[in-house]
KOLNU-449199 format. One record per residue: residue number from 0; residue in three letters; x, z, y of N, C-alpha, C in turn. Coordinates in nm, 2 decimals. Each point is the difference from the previous one (the first is absolute). Layout:
rec k: NUM | r: ALA | n_X: X | n_Z: Z | n_Y: Y | ca_X: X | ca_Z: Z | ca_Y: Y | c_X: X | c_Z: Z | c_Y: Y;
...
END
This chain:
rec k: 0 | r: UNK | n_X: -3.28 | n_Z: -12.20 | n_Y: -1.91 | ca_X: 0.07 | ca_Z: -0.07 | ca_Y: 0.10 | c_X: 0.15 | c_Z: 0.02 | c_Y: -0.01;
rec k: 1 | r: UNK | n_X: 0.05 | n_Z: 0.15 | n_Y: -0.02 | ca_X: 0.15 | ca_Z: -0.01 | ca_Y: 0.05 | c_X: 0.04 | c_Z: -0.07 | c_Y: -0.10;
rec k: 2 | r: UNK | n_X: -0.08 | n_Z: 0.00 | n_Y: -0.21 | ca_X: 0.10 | ca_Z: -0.03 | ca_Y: -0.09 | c_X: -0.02 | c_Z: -0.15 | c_Y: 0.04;
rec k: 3 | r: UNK | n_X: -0.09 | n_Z: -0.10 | n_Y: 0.05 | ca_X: 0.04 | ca_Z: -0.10 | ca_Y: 0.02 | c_X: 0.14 | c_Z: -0.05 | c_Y: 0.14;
rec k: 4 | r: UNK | n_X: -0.06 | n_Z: 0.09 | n_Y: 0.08 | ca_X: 0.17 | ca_Z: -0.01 | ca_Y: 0.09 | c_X: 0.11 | c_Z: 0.01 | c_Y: -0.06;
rec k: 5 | r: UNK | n_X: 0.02 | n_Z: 0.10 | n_Y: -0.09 | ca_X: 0.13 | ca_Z: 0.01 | ca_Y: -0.06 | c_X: 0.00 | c_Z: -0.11 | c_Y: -0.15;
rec k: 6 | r: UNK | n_X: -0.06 | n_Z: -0.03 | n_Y: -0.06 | ca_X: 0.00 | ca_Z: -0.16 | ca_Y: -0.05 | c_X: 0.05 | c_Z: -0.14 | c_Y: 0.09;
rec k: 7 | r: UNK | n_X: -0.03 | n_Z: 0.01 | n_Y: 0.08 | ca_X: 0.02 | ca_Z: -0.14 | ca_Y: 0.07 | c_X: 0.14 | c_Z: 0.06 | c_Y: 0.07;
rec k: 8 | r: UNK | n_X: 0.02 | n_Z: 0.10 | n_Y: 0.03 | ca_X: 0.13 | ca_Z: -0.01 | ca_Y: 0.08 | c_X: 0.10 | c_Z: 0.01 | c_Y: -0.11;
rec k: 9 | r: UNK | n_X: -0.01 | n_Z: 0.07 | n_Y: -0.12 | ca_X: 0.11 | ca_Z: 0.01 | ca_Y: -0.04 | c_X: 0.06 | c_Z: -0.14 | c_Y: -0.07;
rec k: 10 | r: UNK | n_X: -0.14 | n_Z: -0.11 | n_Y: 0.01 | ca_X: 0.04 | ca_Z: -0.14 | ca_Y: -0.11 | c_X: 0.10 | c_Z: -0.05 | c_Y: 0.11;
rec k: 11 | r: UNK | n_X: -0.02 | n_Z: 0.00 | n_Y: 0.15 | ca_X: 0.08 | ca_Z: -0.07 | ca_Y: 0.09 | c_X: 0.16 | c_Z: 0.05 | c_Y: 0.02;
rec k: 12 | r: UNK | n_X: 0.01 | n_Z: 0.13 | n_Y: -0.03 | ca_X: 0.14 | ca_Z: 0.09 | ca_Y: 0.04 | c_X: 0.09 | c_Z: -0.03 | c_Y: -0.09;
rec k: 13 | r: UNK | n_X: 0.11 | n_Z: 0.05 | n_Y: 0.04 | ca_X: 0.10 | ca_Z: -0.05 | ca_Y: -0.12 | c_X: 0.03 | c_Z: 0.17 | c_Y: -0.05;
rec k: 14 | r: UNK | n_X: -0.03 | n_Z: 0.10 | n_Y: 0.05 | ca_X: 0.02 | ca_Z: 0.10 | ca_Y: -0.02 | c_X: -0.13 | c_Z: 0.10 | c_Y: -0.02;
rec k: 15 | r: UNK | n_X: -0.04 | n_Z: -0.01 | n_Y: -0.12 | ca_X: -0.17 | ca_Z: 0.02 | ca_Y: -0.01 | c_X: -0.04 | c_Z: 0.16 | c_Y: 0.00;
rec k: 16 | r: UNK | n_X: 0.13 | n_Z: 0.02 | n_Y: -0.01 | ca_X: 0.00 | ca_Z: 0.19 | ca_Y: -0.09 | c_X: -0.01 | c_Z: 0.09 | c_Y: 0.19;
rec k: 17 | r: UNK | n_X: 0.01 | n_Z: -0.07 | n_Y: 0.12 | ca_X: 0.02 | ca_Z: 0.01 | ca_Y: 0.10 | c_X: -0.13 | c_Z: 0.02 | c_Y: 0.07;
rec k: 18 | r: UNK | n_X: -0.07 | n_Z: -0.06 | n_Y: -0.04 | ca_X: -0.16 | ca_Z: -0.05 | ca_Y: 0.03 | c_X: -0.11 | c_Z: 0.12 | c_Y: -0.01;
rec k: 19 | r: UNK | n_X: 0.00 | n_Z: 0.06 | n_Y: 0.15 | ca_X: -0.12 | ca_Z: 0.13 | ca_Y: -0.02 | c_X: -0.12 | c_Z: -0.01 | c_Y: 0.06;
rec k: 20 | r: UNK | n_X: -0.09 | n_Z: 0.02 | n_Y: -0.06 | ca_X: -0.15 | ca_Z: -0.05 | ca_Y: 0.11 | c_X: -0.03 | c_Z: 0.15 | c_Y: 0.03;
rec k: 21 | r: UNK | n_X: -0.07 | n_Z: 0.04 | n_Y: 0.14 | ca_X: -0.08 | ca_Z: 0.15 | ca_Y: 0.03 | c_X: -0.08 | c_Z: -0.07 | c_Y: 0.08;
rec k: 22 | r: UNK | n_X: -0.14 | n_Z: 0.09 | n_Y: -0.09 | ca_X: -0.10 | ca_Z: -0.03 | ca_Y: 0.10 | c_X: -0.04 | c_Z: 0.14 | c_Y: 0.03;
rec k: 23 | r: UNK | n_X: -0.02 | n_Z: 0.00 | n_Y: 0.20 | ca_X: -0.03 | ca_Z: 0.05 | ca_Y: 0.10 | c_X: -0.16 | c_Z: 0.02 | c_Y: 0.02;
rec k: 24 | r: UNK | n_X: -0.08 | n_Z: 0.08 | n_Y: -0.02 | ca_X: -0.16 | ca_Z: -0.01 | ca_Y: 0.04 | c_X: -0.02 | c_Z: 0.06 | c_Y: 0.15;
rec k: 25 | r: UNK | n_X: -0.05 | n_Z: -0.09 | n_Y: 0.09 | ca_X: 0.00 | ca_Z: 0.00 | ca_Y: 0.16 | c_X: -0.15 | c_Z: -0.06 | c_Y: 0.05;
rec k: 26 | r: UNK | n_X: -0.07 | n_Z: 0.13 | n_Y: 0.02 | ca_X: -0.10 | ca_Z: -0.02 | ca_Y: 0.03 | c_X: -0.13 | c_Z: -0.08 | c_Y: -0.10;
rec k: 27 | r: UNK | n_X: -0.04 | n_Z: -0.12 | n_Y: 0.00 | ca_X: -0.06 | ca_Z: -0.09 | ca_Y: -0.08 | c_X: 0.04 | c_Z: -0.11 | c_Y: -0.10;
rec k: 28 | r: UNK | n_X: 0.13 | n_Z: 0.01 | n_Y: 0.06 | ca_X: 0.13 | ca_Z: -0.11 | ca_Y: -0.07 | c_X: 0.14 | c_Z: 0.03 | c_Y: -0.10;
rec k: 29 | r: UNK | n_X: 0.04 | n_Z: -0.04 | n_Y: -0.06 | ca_X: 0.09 | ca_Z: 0.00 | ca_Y: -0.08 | c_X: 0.13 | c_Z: -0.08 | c_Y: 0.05;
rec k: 30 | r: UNK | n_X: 0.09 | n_Z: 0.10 | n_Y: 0.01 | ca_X: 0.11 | ca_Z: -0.11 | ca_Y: 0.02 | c_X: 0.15 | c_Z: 0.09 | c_Y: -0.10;
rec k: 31 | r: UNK | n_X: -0.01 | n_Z: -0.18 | n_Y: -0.08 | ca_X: 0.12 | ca_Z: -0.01 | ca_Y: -0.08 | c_X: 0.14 | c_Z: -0.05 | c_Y: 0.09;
rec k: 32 | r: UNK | n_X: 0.11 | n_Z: 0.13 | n_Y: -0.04 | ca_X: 0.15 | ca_Z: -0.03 | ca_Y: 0.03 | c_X: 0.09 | c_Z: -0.04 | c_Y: -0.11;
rec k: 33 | r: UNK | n_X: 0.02 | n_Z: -0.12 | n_Y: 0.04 | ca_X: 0.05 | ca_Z: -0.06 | ca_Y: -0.11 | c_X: 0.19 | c_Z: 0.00 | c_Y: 0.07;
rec k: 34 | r: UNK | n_X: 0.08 | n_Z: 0.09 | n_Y: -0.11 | ca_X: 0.09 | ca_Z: 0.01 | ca_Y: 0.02 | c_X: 0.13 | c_Z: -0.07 | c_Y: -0.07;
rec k: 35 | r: UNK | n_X: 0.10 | n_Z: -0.11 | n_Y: 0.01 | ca_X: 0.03 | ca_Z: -0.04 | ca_Y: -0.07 | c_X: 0.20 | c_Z: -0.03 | c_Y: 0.04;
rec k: 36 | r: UNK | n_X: 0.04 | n_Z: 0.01 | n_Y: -0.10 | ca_X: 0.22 | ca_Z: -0.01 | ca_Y: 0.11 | c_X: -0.04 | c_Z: -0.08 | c_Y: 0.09;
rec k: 37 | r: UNK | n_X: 0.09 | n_Z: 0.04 | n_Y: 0.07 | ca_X: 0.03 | ca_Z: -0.09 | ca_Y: 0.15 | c_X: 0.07 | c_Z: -0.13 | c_Y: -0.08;
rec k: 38 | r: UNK | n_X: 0.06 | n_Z: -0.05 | n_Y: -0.07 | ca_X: 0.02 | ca_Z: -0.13 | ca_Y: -0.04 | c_X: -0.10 | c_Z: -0.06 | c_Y: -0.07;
rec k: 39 | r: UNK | n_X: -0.07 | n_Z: 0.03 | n_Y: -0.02 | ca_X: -0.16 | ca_Z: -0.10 | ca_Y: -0.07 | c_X: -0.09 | c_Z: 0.02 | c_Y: 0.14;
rec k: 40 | r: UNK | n_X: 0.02 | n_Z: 0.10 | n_Y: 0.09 | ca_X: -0.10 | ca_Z: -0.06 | ca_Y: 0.15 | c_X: -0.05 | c_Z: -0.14 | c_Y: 0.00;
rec k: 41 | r: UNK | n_X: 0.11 | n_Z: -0.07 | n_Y: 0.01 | ca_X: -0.03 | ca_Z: -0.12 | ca_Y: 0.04 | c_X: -0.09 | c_Z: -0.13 | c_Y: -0.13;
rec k: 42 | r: UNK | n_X: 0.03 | n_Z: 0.08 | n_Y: -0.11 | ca_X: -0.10 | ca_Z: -0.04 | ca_Y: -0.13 | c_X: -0.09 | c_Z: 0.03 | c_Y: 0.01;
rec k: 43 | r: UNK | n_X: -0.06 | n_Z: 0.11 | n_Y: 0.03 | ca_X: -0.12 | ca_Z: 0.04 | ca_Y: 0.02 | c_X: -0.09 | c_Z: -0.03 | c_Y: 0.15;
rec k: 44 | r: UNK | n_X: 0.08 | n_Z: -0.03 | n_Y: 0.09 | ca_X: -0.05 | ca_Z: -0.09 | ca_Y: 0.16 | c_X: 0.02 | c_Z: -0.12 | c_Y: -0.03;
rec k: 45 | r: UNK | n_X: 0.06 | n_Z: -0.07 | n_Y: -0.05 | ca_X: -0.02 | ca_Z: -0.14 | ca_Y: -0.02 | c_X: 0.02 | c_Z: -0.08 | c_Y: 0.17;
rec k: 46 | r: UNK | n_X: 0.05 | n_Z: -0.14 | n_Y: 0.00 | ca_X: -0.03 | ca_Z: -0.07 | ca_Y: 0.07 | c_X: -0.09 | c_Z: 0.03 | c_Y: 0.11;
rec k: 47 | r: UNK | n_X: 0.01 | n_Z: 0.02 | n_Y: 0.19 | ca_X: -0.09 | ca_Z: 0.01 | ca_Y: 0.07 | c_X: -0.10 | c_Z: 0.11 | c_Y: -0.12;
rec k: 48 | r: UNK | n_X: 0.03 | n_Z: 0.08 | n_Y: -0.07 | ca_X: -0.11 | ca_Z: 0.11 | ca_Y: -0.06 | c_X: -0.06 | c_Z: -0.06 | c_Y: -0.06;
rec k: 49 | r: UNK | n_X: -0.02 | n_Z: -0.17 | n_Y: -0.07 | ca_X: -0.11 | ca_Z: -0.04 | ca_Y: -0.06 | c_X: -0.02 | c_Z: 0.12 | c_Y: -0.17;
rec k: 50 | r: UNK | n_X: 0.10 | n_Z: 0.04 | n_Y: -0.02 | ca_X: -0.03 | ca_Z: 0.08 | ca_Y: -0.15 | c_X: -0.06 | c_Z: 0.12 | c_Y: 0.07;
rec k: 51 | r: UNK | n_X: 0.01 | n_Z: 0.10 | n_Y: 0.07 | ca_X: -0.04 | ca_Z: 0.16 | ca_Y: 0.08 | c_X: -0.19 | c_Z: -0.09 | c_Y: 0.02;
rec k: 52 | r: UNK | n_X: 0.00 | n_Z: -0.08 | n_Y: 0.09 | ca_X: -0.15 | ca_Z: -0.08 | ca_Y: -0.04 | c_X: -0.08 | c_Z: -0.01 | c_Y: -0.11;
rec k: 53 | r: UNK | n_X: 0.11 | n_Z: -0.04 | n_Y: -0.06 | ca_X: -0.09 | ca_Z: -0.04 | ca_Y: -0.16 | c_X: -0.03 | c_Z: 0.17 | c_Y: -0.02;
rec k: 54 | r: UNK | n_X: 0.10 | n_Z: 0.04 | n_Y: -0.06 | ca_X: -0.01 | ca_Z: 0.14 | ca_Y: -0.03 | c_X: -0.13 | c_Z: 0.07 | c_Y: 0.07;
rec k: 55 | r: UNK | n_X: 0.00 | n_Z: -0.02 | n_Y: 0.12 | ca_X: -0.16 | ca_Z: 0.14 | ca_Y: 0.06 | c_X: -0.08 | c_Z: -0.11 | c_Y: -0.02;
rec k: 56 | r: UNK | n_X: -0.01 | n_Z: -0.11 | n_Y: 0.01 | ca_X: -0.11 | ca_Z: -0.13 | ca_Y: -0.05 | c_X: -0.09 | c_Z: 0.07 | c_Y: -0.10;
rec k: 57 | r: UNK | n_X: 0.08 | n_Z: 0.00 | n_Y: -0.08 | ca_X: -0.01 | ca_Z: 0.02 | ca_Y: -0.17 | c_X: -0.03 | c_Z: 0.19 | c_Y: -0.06;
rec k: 58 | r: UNK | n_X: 0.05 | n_Z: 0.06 | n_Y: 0.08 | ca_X: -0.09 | ca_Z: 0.14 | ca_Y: 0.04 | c_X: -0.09 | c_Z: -0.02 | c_Y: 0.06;
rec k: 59 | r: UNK | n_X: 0.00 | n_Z: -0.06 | n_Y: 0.10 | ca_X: -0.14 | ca_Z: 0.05 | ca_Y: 0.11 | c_X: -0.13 | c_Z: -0.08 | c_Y: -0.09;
rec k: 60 | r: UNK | n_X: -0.02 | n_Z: -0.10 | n_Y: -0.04 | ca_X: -0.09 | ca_Z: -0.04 | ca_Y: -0.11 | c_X: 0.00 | c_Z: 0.07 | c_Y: -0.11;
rec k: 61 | r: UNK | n_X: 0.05 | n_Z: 0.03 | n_Y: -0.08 | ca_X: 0.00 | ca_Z: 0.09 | ca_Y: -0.15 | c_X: -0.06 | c_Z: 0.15 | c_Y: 0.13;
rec k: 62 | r: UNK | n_X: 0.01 | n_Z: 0.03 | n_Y: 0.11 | ca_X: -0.05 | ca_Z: 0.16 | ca_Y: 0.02 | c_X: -0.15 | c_Z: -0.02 | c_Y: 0.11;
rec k: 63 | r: UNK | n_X: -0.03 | n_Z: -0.14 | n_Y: 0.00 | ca_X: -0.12 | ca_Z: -0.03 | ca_Y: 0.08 | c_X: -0.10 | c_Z: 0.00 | c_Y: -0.13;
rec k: 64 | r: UNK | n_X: 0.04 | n_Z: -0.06 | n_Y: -0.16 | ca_X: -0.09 | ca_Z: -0.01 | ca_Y: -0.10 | c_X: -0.02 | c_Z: 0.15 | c_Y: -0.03;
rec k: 65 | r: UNK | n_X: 0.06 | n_Z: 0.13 | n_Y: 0.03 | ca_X: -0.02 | ca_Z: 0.12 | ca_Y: 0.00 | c_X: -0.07 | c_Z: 0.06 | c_Y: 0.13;
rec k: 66 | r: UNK | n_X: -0.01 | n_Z: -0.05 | n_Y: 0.05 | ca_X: -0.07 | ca_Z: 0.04 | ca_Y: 0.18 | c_X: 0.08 | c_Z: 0.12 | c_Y: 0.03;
rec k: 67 | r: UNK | n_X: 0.16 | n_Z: 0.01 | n_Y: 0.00 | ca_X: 0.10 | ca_Z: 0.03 | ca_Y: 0.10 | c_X: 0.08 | c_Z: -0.10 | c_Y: 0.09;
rec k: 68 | r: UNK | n_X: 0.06 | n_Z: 0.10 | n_Y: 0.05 | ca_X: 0.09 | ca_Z: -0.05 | ca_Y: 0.12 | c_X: 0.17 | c_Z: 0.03 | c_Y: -0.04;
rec k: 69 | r: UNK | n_X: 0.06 | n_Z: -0.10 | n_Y: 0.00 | ca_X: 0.19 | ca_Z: 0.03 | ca_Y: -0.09 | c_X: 0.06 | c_Z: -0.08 | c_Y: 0.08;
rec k: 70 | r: UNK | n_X: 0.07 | n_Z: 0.03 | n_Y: 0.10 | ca_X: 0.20 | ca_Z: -0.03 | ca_Y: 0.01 | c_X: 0.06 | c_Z: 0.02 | c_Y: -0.03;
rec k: 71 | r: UNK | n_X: 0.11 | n_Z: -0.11 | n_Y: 0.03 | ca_X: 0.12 | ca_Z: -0.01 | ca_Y: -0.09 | c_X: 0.11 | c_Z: 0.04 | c_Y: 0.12;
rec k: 72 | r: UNK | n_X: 0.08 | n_Z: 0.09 | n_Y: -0.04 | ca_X: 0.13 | ca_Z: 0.00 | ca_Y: 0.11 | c_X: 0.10 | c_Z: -0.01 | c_Y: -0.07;
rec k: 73 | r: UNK | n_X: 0.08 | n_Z: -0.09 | n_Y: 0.02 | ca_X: 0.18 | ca_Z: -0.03 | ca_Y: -0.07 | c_X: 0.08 | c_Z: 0.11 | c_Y: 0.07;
rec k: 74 | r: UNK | n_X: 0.05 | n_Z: 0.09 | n_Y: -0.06 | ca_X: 0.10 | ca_Z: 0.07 | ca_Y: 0.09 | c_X: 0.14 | c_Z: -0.03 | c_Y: -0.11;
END
């Protein structure tokens, strides 16, 4: 799961070498911090967040065909 987070964010950034994913294990769940410059924020939130959507969309299916549990947090 994180190497797919850090695939999809770095194609969006303009600054790819910036782009750090850590995953957090909490209790039953997984949660990926997807860390990326404060100037690509808004590349990786997209409009109203429609891209930050896609993004955990697209985790949370790829970690349900595994029968885990994965968030995505943009910091």
């Amino acid at each position: 799961m994180q190497e797919l987070v850090e695939v999809l964010a770095k194609a969006l950034v303009e600054n790819p070498d910036a782009v750090t994913v850590e995953a957090v294990e909490e209790d039953s769940k997984t949660i990926l911090k997807l860390h990326v410059a404060q100037e690509d924020m808004g590349r990786v939130i997209g409009k109203q967040g429609r891209i930050a959507k896609a993004i955990r969309t697209i985790v949370k299916s790829a970690a349900t065909r595994k029968n885990k549990q994965v968030t995505v947090d943009i910091q």
